[in-house]
N, C-alpha and C positions, 0 to 999 in steps of 0.2 A: 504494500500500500504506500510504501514511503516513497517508493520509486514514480506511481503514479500522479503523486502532489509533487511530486520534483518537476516532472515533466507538466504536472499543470500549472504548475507558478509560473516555469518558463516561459512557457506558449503566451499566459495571462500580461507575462513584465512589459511594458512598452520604453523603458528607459534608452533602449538604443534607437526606437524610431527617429527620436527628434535629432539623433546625429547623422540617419542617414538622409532625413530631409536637410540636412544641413550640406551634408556630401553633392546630395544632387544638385540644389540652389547653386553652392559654388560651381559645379561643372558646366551649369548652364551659363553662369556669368562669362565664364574662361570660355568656354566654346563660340559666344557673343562674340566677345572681344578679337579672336583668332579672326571671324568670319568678317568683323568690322575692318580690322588692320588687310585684312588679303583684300575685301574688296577698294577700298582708299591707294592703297600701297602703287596702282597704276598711276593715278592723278598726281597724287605726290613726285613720284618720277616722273611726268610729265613736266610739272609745272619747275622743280628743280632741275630739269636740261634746262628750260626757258630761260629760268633764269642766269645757269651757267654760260649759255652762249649770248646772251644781252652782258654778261660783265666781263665775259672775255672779248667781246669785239669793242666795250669802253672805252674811249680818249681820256688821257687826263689832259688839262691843261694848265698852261704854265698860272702863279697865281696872280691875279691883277688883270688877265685877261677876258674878252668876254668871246666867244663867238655866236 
């Protein structure tokens, strides 16, 4: 009989559900995040060439001058 209240306390306990809603919360956050950076991560390299070949075709000029 002892074995059967063992096993029914068990079954009964809920103390690790809220850890593993915790577990999946965070996974979905992390997962988010993966799918926000992979889709962005294009534009960003886009607009980063943009701006590298606008500062590499830059003039400086001398100071006092205007053109």
């Amino acid at each position: 009989m002892k074995l059967f209240d063992l096993i029914k306390r068990f079954h009964n306990d809920e103390s690790g559900a809220v850890t593993v809603d915790w577990v999946v919360l965070t996974a979905a956050i992390v997962g988010l995040g993966i799918a926000v950076l992979a889709s962005v991560r294009t534009g960003v390299d886009h607009v980063a060439g943009e701006i590298e070949s606008a500062l590499t075709s830059a003039k400086v000029n001398q100071l006092g001058t205007l053109n």
